[in-house]
C-alpha positions, 0 to 999 in steps of 0.5 A: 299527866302529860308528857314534859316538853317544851323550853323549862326554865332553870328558874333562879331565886329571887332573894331579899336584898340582904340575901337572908330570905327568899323574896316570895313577891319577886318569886312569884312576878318573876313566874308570872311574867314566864307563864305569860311569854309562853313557857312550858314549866319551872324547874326550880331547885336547881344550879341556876337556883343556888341550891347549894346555898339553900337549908333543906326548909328554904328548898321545901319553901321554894318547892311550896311556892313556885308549886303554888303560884304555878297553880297548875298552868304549867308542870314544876320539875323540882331539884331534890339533888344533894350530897346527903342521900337522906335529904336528897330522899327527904326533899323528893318526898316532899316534892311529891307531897307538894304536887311536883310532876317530877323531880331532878336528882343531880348525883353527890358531888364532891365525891363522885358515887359508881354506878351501883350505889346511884341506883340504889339513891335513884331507886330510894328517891323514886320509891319514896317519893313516887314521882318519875325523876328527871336525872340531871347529868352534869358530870362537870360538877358531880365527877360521875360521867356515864357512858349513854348505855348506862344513862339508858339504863337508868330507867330501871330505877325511876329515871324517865328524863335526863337534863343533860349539861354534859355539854358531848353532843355526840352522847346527846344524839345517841341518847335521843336516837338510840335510847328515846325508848327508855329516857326522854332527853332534854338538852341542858347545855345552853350553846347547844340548845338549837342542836338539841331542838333539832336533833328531836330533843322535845325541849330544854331546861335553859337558864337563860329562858330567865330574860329571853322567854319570848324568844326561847318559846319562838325558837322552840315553836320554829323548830321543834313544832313547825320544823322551820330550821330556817326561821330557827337559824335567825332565832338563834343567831339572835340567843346563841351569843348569849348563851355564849356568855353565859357559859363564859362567866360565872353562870347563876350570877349572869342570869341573875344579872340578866333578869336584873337587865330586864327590869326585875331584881333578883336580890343578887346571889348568896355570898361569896358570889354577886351579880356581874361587874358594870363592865361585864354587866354592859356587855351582857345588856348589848347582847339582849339590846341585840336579841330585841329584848327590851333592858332597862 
């Protein structure tokens, strides 16, 4: 298996409109309309994916579908990550099983663990599961903030890529110059995407790439494959206020409102969160309208 790289959507889930069931229709045009604008894989299972809202066989569902209607055109990085180890392990094997080429493992959050014993669930998941893991670092969320050493250290126990939503750009170049060696880091903050790419990040696993994909693939190929800053600059001039936004608000319910502004329904988020109020809703359609995204 080749290498991961390139812009990775933090892929949502599309529900029926009552919430009750994931929409497979809506799942699969929605991957069908990335894989078209260029993308460079799904990681599906994630934040942006309301996992947190999901049963585990909703989570072996999503993994089994976006598994299929990827159909191998581009790699499916699948969010395994949970506040019970032994679901996190279960997940991760099914992932495996399913034909993942790796899997994201954000740490137990609520209680944040040491850093012994999240070698010992790294190690477990990656055992079982056979698969690289991809550590997803988002110490906003899981309480647990590790120093880059430490993060480097991870390789020891099957990490061998990090999505890094630490936001710490300094850590963020530490990890991609001073420890390329042991992890592959990918940014994973949204408003330091264009800092990431060129700063030798060989990618992203950005939410937005929900309803800017064409432009998220146009501002990787400009700067991380054509080393032209220039035209990387006036790219993001166009994204980065978006991301902005993004980061603003509530995140999972902007991005759906996003792809819900670019003609595809999303079926709205799980309770007790719901797409973004009209007001908000105008604002975000005029910064896509002002990145040259077509909106409904």
């Amino acid at each position: 298996m080749s290498e991961l790289h390139g812009i990775m959507v933090a892929l949502i889930t599309p529900f029926t409109d009552d919430q009750t069931k994931i929409d497979e229709a809506r799942l699969e045009a929605h991957i069908e309309h990335l894989i078209k604008a260029g993308i460079h894989g799904l990681v599906p299972g994630g934040s942006t994916g309301e996992f947190t809202t999901m049963s585990t066989a909703e989570r072996k569902q999503l993994t089994e579908l976006c598994i299929k209607y990827a159909a191998g055109r581009i790699p499916v990085v699948v969010g395994t990550g949970s506040t019970l180890s032994a679901e996190a392990v279960e997940l991760s094997v099914h992932a495996g099983q399913a034909g993942a080429a790796a899997v994201m493992v954000v740490p137990p959050f609520y209680d944040p663990l040491n850093l012994e014993e999240l070698h010992e669930l790294l190690q477990e998941i990656h055992t079982e599961s056979k698969l690289p893991i991809m550590y997803y670092n988002i110490p906003g969320a899981s309480g647990l903030k590790l120093t880059p050493t430490e993060l480097a250290g991870l390789s020891k126990v099957g990490v061998k890529y990090m999505k890094d939503t630490s936001g710490d750009a300094p850590a963020l170049t530490e990890m991609l110059v001073g420890h390329s060696d042991k992890i592959i880091s990918f940014n994973g903050w949204d408003s330091l995407t264009f800092f990431g790419l060129a700063s030798g990040a060989p990618g992203g696993v950005w939410g937005a790439a929900n309803f800017i994909p064409e432009l998220a693939v146009e501002l990787y190929e400009a700067v991380s494959i054509k080393g032209d800053l220039k035209r990387g600059r006036e790219l993001w001039a166009k994204a980065w206020p978006i991301c902005k936004f993004l980061e603003s608000h509530n995140y999972c319910a902007s991005v759906k409102t996003g792809v819900e502004l670019i003609g595809q329904p999303t079926g709205g988020l799980r309770k007790p969160f719901s797409l973004l109020k009209p007001e908000l809703q105008a604002e975000l359609k005029a910064l896509i309208a002002n990145a040259g995204v077509k909106t409904i």
